[in-house]
C-alpha positions as a Markdown table, in Angstrom:
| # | Residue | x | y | z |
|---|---|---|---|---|
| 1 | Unk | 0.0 | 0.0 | 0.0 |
| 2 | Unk | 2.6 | 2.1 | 1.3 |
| 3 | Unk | 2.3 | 5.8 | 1.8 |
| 4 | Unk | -0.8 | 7.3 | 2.6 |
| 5 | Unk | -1.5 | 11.1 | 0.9 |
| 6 | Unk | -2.3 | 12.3 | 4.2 |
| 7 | Unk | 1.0 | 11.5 | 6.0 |
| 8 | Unk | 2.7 | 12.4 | 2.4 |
| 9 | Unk | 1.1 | 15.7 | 3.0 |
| 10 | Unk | 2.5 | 16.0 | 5.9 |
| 11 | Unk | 6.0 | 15.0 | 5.3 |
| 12 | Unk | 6.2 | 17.6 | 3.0 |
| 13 | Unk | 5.2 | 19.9 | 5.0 |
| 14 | Unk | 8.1 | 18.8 | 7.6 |
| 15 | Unk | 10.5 | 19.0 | 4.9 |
| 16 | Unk | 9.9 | 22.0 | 3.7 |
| 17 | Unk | 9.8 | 23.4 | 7.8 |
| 18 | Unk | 13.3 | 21.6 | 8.5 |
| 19 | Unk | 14.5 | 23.5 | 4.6 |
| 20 | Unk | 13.2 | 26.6 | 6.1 |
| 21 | Unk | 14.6 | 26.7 | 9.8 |
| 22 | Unk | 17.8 | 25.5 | 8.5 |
| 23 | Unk | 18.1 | 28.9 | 6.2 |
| 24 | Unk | 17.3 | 30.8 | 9.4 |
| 25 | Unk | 19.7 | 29.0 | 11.3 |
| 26 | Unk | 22.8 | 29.9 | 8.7 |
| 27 | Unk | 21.7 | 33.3 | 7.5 |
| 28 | Unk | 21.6 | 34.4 | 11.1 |
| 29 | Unk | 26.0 | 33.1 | 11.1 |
| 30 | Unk | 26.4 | 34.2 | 7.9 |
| 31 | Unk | 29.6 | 36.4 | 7.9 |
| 32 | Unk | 30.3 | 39.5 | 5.8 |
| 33 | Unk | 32.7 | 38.2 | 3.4 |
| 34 | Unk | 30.2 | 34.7 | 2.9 |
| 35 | Unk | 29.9 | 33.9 | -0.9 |
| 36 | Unk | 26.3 | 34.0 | -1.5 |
| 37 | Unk | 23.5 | 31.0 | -1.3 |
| 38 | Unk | 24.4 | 30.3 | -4.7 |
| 39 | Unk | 27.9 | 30.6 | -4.8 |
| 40 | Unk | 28.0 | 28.2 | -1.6 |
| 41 | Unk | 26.0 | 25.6 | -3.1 |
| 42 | Unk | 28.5 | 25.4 | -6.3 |
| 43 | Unk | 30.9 | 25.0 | -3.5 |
| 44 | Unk | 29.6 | 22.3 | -1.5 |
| 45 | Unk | 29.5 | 19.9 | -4.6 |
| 46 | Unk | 32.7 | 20.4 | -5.3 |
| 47 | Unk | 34.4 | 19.8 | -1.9 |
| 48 | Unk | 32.5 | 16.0 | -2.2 |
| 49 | Unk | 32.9 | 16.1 | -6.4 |
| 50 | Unk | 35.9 | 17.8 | -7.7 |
| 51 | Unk | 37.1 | 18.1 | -10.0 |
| 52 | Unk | 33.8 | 18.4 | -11.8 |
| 53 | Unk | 32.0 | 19.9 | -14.8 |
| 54 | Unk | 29.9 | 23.5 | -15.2 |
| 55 | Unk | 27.3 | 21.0 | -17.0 |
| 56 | Unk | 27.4 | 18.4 | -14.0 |
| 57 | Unk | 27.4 | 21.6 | -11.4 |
| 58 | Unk | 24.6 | 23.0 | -13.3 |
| 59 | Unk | 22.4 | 19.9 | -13.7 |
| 60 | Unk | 23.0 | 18.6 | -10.1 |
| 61 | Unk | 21.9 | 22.0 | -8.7 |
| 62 | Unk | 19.1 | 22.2 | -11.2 |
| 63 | Unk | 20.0 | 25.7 | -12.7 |
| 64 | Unk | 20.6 | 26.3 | -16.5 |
| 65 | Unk | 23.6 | 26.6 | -17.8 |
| 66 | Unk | 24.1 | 30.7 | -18.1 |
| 67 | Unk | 23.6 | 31.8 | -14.5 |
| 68 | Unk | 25.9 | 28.8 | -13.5 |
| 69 | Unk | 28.7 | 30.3 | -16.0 |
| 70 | Unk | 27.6 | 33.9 | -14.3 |
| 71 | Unk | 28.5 | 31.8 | -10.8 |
| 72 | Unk | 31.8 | 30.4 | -11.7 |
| 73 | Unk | 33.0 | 32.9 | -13.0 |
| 74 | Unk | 32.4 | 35.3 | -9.9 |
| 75 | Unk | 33.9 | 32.2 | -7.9 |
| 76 | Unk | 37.3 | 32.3 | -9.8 |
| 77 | Unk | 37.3 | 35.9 | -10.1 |
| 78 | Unk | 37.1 | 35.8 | -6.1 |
| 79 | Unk | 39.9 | 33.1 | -6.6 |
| 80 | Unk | 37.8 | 30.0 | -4.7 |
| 81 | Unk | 38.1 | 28.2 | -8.0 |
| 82 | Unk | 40.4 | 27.3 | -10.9 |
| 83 | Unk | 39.7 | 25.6 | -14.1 |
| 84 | Unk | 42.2 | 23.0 | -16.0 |
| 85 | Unk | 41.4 | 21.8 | -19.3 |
| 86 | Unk | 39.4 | 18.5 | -19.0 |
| 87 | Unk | 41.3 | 15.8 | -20.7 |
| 88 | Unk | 38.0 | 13.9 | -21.7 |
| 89 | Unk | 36.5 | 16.9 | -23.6 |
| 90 | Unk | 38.6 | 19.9 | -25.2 |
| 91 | Unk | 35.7 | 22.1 | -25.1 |
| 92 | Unk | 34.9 | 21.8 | -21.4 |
| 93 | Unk | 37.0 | 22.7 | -17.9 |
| 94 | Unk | 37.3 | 20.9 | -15.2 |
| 95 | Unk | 37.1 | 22.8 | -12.3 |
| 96 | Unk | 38.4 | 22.4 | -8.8 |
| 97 | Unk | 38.7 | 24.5 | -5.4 |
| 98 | Unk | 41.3 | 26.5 | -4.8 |
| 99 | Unk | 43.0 | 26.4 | -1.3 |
| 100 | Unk | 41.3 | 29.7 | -0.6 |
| 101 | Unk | 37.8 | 27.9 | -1.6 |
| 102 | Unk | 38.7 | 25.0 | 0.2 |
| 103 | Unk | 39.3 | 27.0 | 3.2 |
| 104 | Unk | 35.9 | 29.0 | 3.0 |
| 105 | Unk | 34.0 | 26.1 | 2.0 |
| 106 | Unk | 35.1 | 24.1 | 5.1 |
| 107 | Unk | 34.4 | 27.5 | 7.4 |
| 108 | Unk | 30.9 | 27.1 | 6.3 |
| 109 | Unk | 30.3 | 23.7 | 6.9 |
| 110 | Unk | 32.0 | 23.4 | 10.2 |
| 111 | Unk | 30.2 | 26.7 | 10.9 |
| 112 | Unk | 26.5 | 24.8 | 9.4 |
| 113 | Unk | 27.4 | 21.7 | 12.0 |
| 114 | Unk | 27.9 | 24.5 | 14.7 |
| 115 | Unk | 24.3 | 26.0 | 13.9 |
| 116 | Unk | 22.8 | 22.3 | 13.8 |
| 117 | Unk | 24.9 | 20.9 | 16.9 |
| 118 | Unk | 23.9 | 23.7 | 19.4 |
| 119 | Unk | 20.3 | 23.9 | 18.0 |
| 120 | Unk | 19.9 | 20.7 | 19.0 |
| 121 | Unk | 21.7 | 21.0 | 21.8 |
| 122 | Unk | 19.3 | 19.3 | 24.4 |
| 123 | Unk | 18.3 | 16.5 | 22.0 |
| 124 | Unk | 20.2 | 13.2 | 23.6 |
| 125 | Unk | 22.3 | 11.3 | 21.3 |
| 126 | Unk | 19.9 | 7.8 | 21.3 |
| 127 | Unk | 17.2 | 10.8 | 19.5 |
| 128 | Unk | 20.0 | 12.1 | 17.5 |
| 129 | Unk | 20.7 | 9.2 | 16.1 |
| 130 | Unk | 18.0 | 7.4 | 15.2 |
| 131 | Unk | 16.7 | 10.9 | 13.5 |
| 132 | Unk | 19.9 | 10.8 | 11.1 |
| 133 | Unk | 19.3 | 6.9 | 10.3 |
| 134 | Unk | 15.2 | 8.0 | 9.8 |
| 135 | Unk | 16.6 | 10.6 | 7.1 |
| 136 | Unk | 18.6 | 8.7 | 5.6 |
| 137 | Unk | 16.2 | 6.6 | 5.5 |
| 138 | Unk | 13.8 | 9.0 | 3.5 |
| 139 | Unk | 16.4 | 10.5 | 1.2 |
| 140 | Unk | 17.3 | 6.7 | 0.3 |
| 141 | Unk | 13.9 | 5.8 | -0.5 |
| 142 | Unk | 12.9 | 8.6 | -2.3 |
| 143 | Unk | 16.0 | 8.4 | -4.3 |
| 144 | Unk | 15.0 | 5.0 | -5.3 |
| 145 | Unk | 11.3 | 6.0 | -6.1 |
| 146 | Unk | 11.8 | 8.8 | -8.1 |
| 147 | Unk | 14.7 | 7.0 | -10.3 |
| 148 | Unk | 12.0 | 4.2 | -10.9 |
| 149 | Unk | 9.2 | 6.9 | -11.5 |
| 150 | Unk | 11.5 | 8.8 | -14.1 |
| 151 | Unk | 13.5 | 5.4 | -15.3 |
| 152 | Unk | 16.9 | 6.7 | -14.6 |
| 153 | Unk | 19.2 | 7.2 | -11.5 |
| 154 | Unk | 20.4 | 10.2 | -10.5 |
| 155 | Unk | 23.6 | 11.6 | -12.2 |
| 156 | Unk | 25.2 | 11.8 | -8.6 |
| 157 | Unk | 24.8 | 10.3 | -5.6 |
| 158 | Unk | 22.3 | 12.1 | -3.1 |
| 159 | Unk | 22.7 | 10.4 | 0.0 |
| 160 | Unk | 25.5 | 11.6 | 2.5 |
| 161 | Unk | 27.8 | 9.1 | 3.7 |
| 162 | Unk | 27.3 | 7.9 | 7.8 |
| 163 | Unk | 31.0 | 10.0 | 8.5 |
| 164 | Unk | 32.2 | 12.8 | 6.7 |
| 165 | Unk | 36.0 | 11.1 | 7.0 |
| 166 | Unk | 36.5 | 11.4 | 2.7 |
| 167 | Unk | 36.5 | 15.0 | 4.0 |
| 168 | Unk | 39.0 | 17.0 | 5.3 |
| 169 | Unk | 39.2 | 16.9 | 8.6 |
| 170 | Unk | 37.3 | 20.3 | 10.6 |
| 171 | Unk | 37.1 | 19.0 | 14.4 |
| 172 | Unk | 34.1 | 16.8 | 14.0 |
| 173 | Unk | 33.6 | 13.5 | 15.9 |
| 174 | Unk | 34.5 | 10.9 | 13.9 |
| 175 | Unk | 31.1 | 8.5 | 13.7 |
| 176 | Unk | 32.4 | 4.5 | 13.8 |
| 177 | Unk | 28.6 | 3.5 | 14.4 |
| 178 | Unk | 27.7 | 4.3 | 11.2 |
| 179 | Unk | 30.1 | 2.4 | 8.9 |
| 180 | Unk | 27.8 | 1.7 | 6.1 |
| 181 | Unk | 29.1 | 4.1 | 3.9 |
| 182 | Unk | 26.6 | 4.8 | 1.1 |
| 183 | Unk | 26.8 | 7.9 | -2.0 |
| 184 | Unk | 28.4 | 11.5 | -1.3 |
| 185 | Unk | 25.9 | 14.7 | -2.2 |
């Protein structure tokens, strides 16, 4: 049977609650010198994807492909990025983070877990827990209905690994009770 439209109804309306407090949560930490919403979302893929392709950026953040040629090249103009010839395709760059992008895009994520780990400061860990696994959970799923529902898969993965350990290191505890490691967003 599955789902019912009623509690379908209602999970949408949690996500779309979480999406919105979470904005809050960073805009209120955003610093001065923060690339913008945009910007920081080109950056995120590409600390768990570089190098990578404008086309693959584009697509995976589901903008076309002029504003996310406007993006990059503010990004490299602001020295976060560099492009090298990609060796598959003349025409196209592949383009990578630069230590000063690397830099600011792990300041925003440990400063994201920050906002997240003190929010949820009085939430024990059992709760903590089992509310990753339960989204994980959701995003897995969902992942696997819509690439039925469309026929194909998605052209990256979209479900976080249990540990962030393929990234650089930025003080986090490391999380051995969650060794299954699935796809990197």
């Amino acid at each position: 049977m599955g789902m019912s439209h009623e509690t379908a109804e209602e999970l949408f309306g949690m996500l779309q609650m979480l999406d919105r407090v979470l904005r809050w949560g960073f805009r209120a930490h955003r610093q001065p010198d923060d690339p913008g919403p945009g910007a920081q979302a080109t950056l995120f893929y590409l600390l768990r994807n570089e190098p990578a392709r404008a086309k693959d950026i584009a697509e995976w953040l589901g903008i076309g492909a002029a504003p996310q040629s406007r993006q990059l090249a503010d990004l490299e103009q602001n020295g976060l990025i560099s492009r090298e010839p990609d060796p598959d395709d003349a025409r196209a760059a592949r383009i990578r983070l630069t230590e000063e992008g690397r830099a600011t895009v792990l300041a925003l994520r440990e400063r994201r877990i920050m906002v997240i780990q003190k929010s949820l400061a009085e939430m024990d860990a059992t709760t903590a827990d089992s509310a990753v696994t339960a989204l994980r959970g959701v995003v897995e799923e969902m992942r696997d209905g819509l690439a039925e529902m469309i026929g194909q898969s998605p052209t990256r993965p979209t479900v976080p690994p249990p540990s962030t350990q393929a990234l650089p290191s930025v003080a986090a505890p490391s999380r051995t009770d969650l060794t299954d490691s699935k796809d990197t967003a």
